[in-house]
C-alpha positions in Angstrom: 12.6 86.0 38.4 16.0 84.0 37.7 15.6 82.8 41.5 11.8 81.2 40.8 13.1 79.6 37.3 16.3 78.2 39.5 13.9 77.1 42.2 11.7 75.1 39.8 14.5 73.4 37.8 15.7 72.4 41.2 13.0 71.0 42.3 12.0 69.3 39.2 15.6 67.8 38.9 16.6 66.7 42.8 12.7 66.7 44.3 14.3 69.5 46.7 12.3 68.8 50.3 13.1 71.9 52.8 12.4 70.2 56.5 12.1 73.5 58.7 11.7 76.1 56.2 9.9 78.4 58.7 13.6 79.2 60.0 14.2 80.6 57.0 11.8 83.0 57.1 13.9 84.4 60.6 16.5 85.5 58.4 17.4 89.1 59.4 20.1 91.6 58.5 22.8 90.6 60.4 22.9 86.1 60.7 25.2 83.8 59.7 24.3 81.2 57.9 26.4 78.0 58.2 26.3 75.0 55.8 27.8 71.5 55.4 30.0 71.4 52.3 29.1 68.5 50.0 29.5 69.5 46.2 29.9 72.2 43.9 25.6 72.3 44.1 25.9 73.4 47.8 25.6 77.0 47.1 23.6 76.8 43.8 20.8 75.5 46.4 21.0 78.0 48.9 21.1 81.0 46.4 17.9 79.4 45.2 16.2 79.0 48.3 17.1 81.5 51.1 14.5 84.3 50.9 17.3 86.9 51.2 19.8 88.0 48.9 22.9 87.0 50.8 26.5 87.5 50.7 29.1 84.0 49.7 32.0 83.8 51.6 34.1 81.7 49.5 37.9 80.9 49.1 40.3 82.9 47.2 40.9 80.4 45.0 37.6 79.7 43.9 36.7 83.1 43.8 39.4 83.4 40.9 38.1 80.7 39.0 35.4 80.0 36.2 32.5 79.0 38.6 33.6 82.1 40.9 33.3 84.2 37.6 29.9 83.1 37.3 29.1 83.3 40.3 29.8 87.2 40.8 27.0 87.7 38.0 24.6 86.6 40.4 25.4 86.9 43.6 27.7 88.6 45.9 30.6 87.0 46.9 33.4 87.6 49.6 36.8 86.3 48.6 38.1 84.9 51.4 41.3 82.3 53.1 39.3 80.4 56.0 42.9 79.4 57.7 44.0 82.8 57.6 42.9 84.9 61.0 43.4 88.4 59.6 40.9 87.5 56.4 38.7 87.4 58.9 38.5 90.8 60.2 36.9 92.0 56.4 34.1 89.4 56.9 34.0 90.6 60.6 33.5 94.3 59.4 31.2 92.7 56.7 28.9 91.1 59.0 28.6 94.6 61.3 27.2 96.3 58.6 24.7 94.2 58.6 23.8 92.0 55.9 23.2 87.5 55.6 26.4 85.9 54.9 26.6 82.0 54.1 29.5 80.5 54.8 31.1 76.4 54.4 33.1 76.2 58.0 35.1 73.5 56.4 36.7 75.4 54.1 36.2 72.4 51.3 34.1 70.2 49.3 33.9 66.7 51.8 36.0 64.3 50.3 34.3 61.2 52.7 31.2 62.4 52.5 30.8 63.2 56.4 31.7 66.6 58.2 35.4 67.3 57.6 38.3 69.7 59.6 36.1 73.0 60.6 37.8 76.3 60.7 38.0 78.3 63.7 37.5 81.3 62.0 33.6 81.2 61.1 33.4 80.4 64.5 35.3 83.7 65.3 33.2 86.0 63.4 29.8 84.8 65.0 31.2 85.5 68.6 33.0 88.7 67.9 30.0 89.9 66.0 27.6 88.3 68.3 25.3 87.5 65.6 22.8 84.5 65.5 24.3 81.6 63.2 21.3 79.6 61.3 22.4 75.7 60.7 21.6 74.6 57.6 22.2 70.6 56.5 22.1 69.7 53.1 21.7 65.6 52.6 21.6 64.2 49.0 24.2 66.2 47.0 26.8 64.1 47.9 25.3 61.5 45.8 25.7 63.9 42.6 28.3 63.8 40.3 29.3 67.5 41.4 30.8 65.8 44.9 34.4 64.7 44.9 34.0 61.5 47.4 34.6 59.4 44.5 34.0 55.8 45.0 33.4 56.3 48.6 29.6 56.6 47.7 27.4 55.2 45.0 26.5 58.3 42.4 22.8 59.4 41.1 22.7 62.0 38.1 19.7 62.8 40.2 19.3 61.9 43.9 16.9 63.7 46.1 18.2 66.5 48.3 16.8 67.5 51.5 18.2 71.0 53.2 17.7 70.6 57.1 17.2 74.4 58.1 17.8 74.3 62.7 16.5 76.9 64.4 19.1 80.1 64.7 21.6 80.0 67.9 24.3 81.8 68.9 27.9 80.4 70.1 28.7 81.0 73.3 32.5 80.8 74.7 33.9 82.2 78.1 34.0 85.9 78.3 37.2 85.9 79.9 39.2 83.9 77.2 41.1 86.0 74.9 43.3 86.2 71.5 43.6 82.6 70.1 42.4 80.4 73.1 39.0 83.0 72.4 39.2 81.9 68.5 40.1 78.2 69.1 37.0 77.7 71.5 34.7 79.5 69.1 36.1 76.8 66.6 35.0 74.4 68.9 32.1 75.4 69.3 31.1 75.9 65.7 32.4 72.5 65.3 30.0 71.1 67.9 27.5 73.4 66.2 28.0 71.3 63.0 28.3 67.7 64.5 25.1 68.7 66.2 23.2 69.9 63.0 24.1 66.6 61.2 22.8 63.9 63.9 19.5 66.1 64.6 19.0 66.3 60.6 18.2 62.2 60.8 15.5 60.2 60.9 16.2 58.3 64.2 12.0 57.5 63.8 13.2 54.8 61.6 12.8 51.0 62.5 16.0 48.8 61.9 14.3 46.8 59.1 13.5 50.5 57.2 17.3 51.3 57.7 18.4 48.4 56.0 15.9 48.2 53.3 17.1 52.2 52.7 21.0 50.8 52.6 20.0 48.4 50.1 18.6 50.8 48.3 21.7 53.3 48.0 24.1 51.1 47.2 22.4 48.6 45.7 20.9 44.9 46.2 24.3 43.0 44.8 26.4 45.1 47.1 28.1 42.4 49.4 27.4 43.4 53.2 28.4 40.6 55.4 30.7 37.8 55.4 32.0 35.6 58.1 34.5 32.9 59.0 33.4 30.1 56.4 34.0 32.8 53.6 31.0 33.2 51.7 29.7 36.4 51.5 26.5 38.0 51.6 24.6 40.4 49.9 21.6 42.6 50.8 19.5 40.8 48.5 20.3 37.3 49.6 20.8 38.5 53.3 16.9 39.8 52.5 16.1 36.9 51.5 17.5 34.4 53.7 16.0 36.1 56.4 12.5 36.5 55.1 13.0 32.4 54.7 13.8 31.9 58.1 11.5 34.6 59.7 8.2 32.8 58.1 9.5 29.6 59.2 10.5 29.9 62.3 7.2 32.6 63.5 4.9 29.7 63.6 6.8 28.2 66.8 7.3 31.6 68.5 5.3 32.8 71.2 3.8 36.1 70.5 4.7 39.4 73.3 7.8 37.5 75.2 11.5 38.1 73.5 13.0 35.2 71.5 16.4 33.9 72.8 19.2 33.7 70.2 22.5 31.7 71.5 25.2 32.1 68.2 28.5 33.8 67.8 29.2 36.3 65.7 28.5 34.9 62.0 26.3 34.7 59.2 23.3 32.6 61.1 23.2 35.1 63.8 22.7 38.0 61.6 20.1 36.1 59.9 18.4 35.4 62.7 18.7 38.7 63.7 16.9 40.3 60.8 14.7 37.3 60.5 13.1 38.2 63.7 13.0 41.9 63.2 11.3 40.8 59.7 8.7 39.3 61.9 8.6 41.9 64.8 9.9 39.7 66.9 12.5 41.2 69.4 15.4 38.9 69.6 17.2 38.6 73.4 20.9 37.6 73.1 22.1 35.5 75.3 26.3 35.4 76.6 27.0 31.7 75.9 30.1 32.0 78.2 28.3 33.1 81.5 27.3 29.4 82.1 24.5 27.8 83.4 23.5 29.8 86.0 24.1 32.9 84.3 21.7 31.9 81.5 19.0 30.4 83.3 18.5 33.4 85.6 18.8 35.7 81.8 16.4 33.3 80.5 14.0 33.9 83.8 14.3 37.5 83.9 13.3 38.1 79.9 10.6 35.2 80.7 12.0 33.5 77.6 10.3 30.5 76.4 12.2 29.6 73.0 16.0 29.3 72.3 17.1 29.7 68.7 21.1 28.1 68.3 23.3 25.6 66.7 24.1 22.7 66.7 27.4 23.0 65.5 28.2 26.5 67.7 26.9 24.1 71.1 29.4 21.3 70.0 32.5 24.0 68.8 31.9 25.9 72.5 31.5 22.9 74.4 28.3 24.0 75.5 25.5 20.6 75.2 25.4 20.3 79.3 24.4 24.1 78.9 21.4 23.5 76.3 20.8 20.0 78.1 20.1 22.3 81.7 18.0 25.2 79.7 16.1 22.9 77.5 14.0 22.2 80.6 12.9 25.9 80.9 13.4 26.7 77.3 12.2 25.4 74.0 15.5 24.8 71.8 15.6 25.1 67.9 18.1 24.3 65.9 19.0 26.3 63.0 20.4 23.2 61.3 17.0 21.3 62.0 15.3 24.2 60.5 17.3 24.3 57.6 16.6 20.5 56.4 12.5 21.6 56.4 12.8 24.1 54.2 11.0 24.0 51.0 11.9 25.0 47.1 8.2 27.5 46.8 9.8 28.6 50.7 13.0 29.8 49.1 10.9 31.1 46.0 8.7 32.9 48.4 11.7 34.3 50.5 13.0 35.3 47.1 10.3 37.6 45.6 9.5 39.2 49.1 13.1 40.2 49.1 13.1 42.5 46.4 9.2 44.4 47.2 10.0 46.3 50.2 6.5 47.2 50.8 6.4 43.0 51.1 9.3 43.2 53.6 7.8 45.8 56.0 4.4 43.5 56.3 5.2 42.2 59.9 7.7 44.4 61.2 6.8 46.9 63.7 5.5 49.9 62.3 6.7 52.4 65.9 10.6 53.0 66.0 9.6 53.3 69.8 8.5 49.6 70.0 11.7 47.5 71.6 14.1 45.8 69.1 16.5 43.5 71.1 17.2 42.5 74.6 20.4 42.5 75.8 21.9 41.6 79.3 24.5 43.9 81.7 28.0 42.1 81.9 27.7 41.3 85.6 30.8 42.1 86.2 29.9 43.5 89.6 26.1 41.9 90.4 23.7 40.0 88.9 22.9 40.6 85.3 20.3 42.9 84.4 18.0 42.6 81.0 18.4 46.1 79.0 15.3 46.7 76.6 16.6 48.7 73.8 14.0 50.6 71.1 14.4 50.9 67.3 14.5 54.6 68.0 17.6 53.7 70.9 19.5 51.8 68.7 18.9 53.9 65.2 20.0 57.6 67.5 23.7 55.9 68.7 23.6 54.8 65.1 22.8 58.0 63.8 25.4 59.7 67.1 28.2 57.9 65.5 28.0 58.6 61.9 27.8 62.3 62.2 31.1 62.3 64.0 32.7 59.8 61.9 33.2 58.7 58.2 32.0 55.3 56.8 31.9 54.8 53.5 30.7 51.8 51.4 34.9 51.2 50.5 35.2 50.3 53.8 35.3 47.0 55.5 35.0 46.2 59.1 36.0 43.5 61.0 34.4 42.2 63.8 35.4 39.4 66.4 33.4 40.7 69.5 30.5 39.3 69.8 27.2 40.0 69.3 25.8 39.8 72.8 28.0 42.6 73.9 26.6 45.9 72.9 29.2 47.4 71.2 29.5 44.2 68.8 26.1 44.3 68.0 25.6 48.2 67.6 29.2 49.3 66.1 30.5 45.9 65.1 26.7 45.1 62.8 24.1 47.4 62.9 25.5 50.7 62.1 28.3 49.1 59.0 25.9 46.6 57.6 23.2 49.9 58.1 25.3 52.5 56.0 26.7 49.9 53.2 29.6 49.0 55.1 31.3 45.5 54.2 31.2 43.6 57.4 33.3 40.3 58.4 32.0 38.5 61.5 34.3 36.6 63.5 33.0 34.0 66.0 36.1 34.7 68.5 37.9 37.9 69.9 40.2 35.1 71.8 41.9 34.1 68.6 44.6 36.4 69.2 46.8 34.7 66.3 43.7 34.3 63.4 41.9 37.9 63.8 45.4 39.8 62.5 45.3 37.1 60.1 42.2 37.8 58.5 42.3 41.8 59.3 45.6 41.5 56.3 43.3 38.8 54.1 40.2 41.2 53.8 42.0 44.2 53.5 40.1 45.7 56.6 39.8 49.0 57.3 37.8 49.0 60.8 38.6 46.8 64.1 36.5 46.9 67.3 38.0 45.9 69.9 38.5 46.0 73.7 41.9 46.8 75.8 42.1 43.2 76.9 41.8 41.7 73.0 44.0 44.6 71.3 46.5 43.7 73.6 46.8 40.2 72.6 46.4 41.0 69.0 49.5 43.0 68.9 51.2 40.3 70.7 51.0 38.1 67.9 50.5 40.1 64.9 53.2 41.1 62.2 53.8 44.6 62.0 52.4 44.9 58.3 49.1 42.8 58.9 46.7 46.1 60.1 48.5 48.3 56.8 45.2 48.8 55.8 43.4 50.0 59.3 41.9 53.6 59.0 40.2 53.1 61.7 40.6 50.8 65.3 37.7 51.3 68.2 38.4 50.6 71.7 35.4 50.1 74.4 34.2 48.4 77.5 37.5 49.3 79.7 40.5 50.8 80.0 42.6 51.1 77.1 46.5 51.1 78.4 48.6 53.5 77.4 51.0 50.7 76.7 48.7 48.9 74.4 48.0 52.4 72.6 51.7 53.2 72.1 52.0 49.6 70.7 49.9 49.9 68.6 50.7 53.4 67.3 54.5 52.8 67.2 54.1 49.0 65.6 51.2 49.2 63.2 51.1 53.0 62.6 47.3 52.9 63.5 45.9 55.5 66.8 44.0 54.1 68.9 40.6 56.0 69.4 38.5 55.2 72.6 35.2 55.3 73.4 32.9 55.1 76.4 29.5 53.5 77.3 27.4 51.2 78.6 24.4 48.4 77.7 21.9 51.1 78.7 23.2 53.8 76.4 22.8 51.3 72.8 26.1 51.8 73.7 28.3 54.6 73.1 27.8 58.0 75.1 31.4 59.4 74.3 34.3 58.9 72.5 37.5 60.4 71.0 37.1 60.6 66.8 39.4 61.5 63.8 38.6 64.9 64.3 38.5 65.4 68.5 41.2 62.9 69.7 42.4 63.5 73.2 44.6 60.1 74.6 44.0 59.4 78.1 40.1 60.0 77.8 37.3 58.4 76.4 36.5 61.4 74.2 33.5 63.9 73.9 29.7 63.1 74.9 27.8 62.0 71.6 25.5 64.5 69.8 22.3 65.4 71.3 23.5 63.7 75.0 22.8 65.9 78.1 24.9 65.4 81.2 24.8 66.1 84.8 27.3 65.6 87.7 26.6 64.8 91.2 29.1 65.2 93.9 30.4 61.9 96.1 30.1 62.2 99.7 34.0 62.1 100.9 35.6 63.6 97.3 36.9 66.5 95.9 34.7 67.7 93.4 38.1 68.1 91.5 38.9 65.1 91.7 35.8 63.7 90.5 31.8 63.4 89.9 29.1 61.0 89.4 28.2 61.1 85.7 24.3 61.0 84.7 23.2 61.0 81.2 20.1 61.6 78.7 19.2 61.1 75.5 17.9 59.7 73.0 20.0 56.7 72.9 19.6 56.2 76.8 17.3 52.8 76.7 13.7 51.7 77.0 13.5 50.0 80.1 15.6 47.8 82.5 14.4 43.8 82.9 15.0 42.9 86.9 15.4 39.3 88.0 13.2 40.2 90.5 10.6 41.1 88.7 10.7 39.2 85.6 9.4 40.4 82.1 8.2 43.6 83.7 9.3 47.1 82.4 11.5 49.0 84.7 12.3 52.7 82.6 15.3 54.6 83.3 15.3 56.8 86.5 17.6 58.8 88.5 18.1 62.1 90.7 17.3 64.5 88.0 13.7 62.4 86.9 12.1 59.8 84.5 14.9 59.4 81.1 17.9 59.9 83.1 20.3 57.4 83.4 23.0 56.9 86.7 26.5 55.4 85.2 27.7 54.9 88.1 30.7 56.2 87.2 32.9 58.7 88.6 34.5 61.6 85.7 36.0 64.7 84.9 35.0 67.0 82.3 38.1 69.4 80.5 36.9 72.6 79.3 36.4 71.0 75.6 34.0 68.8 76.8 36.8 65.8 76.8 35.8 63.0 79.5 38.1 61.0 82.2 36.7 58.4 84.2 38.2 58.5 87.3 36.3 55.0 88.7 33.3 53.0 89.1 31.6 54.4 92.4 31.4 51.2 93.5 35.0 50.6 93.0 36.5 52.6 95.7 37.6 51.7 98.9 37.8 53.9 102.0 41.1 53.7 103.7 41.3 55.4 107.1 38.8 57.8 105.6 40.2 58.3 102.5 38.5 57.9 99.5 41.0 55.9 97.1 40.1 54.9 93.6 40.6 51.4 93.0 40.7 51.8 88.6 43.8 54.5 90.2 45.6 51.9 91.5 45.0 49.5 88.7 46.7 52.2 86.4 49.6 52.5 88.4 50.3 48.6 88.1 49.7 48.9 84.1 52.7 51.7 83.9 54.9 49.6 86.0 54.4 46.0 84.2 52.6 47.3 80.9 52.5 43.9 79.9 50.1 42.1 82.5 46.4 42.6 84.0 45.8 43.7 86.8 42.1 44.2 89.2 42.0 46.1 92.2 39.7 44.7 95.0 38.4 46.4 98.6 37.9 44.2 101.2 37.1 45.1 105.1 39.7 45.7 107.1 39.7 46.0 110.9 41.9 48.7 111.3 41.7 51.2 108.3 38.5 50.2 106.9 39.1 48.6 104.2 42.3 47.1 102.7 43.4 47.4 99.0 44.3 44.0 97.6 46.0 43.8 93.7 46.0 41.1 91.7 48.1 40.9 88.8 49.6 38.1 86.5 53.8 40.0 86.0 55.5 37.0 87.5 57.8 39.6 88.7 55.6 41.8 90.6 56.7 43.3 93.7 55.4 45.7 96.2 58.6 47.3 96.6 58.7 47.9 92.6 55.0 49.2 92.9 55.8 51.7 95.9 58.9 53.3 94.0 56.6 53.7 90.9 53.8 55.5 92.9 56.9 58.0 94.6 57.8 58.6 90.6 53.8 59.5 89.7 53.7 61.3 92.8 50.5 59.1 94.1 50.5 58.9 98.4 51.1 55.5 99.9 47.6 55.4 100.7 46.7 54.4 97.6 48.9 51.3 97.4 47.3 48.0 97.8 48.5 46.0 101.4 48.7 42.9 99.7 50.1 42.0 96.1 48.9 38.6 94.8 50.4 37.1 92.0 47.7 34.6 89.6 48.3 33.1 86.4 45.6 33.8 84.5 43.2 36.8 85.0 39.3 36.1 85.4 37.6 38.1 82.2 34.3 38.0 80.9 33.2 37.1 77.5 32.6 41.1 76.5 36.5 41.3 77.7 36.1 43.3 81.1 37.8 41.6 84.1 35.2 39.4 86.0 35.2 41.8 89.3 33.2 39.5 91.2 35.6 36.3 90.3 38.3 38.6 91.6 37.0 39.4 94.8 36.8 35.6 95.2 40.6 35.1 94.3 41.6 38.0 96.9 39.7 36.5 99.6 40.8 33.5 99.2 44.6 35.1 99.3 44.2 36.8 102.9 42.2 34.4 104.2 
């Protein structure tokens, strides 16, 4: 009777939604229930609704307390210190006798308002007890005033709550591991278990427009979002309504079923473009301004792009008018600026009240998360560039893959200075900040190695994104004190040295945390976090990614696989020069979805990833398979503070020859081949040739330009 009368003022109050509530009718004697911790309501809401009577395991302190003393009166609890191994054995014993426990893994009410430190223990009792543990995600509470995450997120006496109840699993670790290795990887696992039930309890069925709309509004319409180098910030409200402007005057002149080209660094117009276009369910394809002529004609050619949104100012800043001047004879060319003098007072009033009806808002966008939201183009680094077709329901799942392993909060602010043509700019860097209420700063420039530290210290920013090659030169010329307020820095698209990570851990006290991915994945398919952090590799495979490896003909499985991946963030289709505006989906060895990196890895037993090399990037000397990214390491620990590429070329005797090119002034061979005797790597894998260039060829995303490379090392032993 109490239960019903709780379950009704519950529902009345917080509009309770149970999403799989048929799981929770598989309760049985002996399961474990496991729960996300996110306020003092937490286990108020599963007294009420599990259909069992089941036992609390709860901390000794709050066992002691007033709310454990009212607890006890109506249901039973189980005292208990979740760091403490041997307090487990009574819950172990507990759990044999059969009976439902419910138990918060993290030990603690989230203070960020995202998964926290999870206790190996939990984990320990499901394995030794071998009993099924039922997931169970509670959304909403954290919004209450009975959470502790303070001003990290707004507050609602009364926000909805939704409990996400996952079918029941069991935790499975290696038989043969014993004692605390057993109890660690059961921790693990449990962890996994938990990062897992978070990203599978979002809507990734949600289109970009929606997302933003429900950011708006959480933390409200006068919440600033964006902000870029001319200093005026942005709200959601005028953001909405700048882009409702634009979208309505620019559809008129846009051709209907081909993407739109946007040329614009990173900055206030290109976001409002952005969202103007997904306003108007356009899908916006954005161009690299620094791959040149050619580069952009054949991107133009392969989307079948007939309209070029830019700037005026941006094509005089870059230098770029003999670049417009060749497309504008394949492409129509608007200006924003042109745009901007048309516009109209009732335009602005119209832009105005749309802004603030949602309902108006969602009027042209497309209605299927599965419909394709932007086009974006492979790096070319080693071929021609490639159009990647990325869905809503892409874009929202890496989205959604990265904020269940990581906090954001709405005190946050990020900056950004890659730009927006580069996948992880436009994903990390914009969508999934300015998509959770995240303060975001645009920079037009990751090149301005003196001004991005400058503005990181003026905002007060707490998130970089960056790559090896621009961290590098930022803490070349920054002061020690200008990234104090860093939580967070994100490193993707190569490499990171170890040199630029101990830089920047011993000079600005701030760890590095790398990542992994590619164009195809929206991008990120791994990386290290806050709570998993493992230097030297590029971290764990994001939630709800499957992997495969594939051996290489000539290597060592030990040494290293190809690495396949699926998912839900794997993309739409590819766009082929070839075969222009046609949709080419994702295909590989295993079938249709999968997606070949190309890439060559090793898995730890935590699931931590090394990439060992591009498959394309090794050369076969004398027979011996010899992994070019290998080589380039070795020249990074001997002169930390240079670049340096790799390249194969034919070679009459051996096969192939390895030729390095690097930019120490001092580089040697000699200095090289006494490092490799100290790493213990076998002459083999030194390069024949050393070439010393002053500058290094790098692409506008910040990977070395391979194919630009190749060029300079021919050129040397010709």
């Amino acid at each position: 009777m109490f239960k019903s009368v709780l379950r009704a003022i519950l529902r009345r109050l917080y509009r309770i939604e149970i999403e799989g509530e048929a799981y929770l009718h598989q309760i049985d004697e002996r399961m474990l229930v496991v729960s996300n911790h996110t306020s003092l309501l937490d286990a108020v809401l599963l007294y009420a609704f599990l259909p069992v009577r089941a036992t609390f395991a709860i901390d000794t302190w709050v066992a002691g307390s007033w709310m454990g003393r009212i607890g006890r009166r109506f249901a039973r609890l189980f005292p208990m210190d979740p760091a403490n191994p041997l307090a487990m054995r009574g819950l172990i014993r507990h759990v044999e006798q059969g009976g439902c426990v419910v138990i918060f893994p993290e030990g603690r009410i989230t203070v960020t308002g995202a998964m926290m430190k999870v206790y190996s223990g939990p984990g320990l009792v499901a394995v030794r007890t071998r009993t099924m543990v039922l997931p169970v995600h509670i959304e909403g509470a954290q919004y209450t005033p009975f959470s502790r995450v303070g001003g990290r997120a707004p507050r609602r006496w009364f926000p909805k709550i939704k409990l996400h109840v996952h079918p029941p699993r069991c935790l499975v670790v290696d038989p043969e591991l014993r004692g605390r290795s057993r109890r660690l990887q059961a921790g693990r696992r449990l962890s996994e278990l938990m990062s897992e039930m978070t990203f599978e309890s979002q809507d990734h069925d949600r289109t970009l427009v929606d997302r933003l709309l429900e950011a708006r509004r959480l933390v409200g319409g006068r919440h600033v979002v964006l902000e870029d180098a001319a200093r005026t910030p942005l709200d959601y409200d005028a953001l909405l309504t700048r882009a409702s402007v634009l979208g309505r005057i620019l559809a008129p002149r846009l051709p209907q079923g081909v993407p739109v080209g946007v040329m614009l660094p990173g900055s206030l117009a290109a976001a409002t473009t952005f969202w103007a276009l997904q306003l108007e369910g356009r899908v916006p394809a954005i161009l690299n301004y620094t791959a040149g002529l050619q580069g952009l004609r054949a991107a133009c050619e392969t989307a079948r792009l007939t309209t070029l949104i830019t700037s005026r100012q941006f094509v005089a800043k870059a230098r770029l008018e003999e670049v417009v001047e060749g497309l504008a004879g394949h492409v129509e060319v608007i200006y924003l600026e042109d745009v901007a003098k048309d516009i109209r007072w009732y335009q602005r009033v119209g832009g105005w009240i749309r802004a603030h009806f949602d309902t108006m808002l969602r009027t042209r966008q497309v209605a299927d998360a599965a419909q394709p939201a932007v086009v974006l183009f492979t790096s070319g680094s080693e071929g021609m560039p490639k159009g990647v077709v990325l869905s809503h329901r892409n874009l929202g799942a890496n989205i959604d893959q990265l904020a269940s392993r990581i906090d954001f909060n709405i005190q946050d602010v990020a900056l950004n200075a890659l730009p927006l043509f580069h996948s992880f700019g436009l994903t990390a860097g914009m969508l999934l900040p300015v998509t959770s209420g995240v303060r975001t700063f645009l920079y037009p420039s990751p090149l301005h190695y003196r001004a991005v530290p400058e503005i990181a210290y003026d905002i007060n920013a707490t998130i970089l994104f960056g790559t090896n090659t621009f961290l590098a030169g930022y803490a070349r010329h920054a002061d020690p004190y200008d990234f104090f307020s860093l939580r967070y820095v994100f490193a993707g698209a190569e490499r990171l040295q170890e040199s630029v990570r101990r830089t920047w851990a011993d000079r600005f006290g701030v760890r590095v945390l790398e990542g992994y991915g590619a164009t195809e994945t929206s991008p990120v398919l791994a990386g290290n976090t806050p709570l998993a952090n493992r230097p030297g590799t590029v971290g764990q495979l994001m939630p709800g990614m499957e992997a495969r490896l594939l051996p290489v003909p000539g290597m060592d499985p030990q040494e290293g696989q190809r690495l396949l991946v699926r998912g839900p963030n794997v993309m739409m289709s590819y766009l082929l020069h070839d075969r222009p505006g046609l949709l080419v989906p994702p295909s590989a060895e295993p079938g249709p979805g999968w997606y070949d990196t190309g890439d060559i890895v090793t898995f730890d037993e935590d699931g931590f990833i090394t990439i060992r090399g591009r498959a394309r990037r090794f050369a076969k000397v004398a027979g011996e398979m010899v992994s070019l990214a290998s080589v380039e390491a070795l020249a990074s620990q001997t002169w930390p503070e240079a670049l340096h590429a790799a390249v194969a070329l034919p070679d009459g005797r051996k096969g192939e020859q390895i030729v390095l090119l690097t930019t120490a002034p001092q580089a040697d061979r000699a200095a090289l081949k006494q490092a490799a005797r100290a790493a213990g790597v076998p002459e083999i894998a030194l390069p024949r040739r050393l070439q010393i260039i002053p500058r290094m060829p790098v692409l506008g995303t910040g990977k070395i330009d391979h194919q630009a490379a190749r060029r300079l090392a021919e050129e040397a032993v010709a």
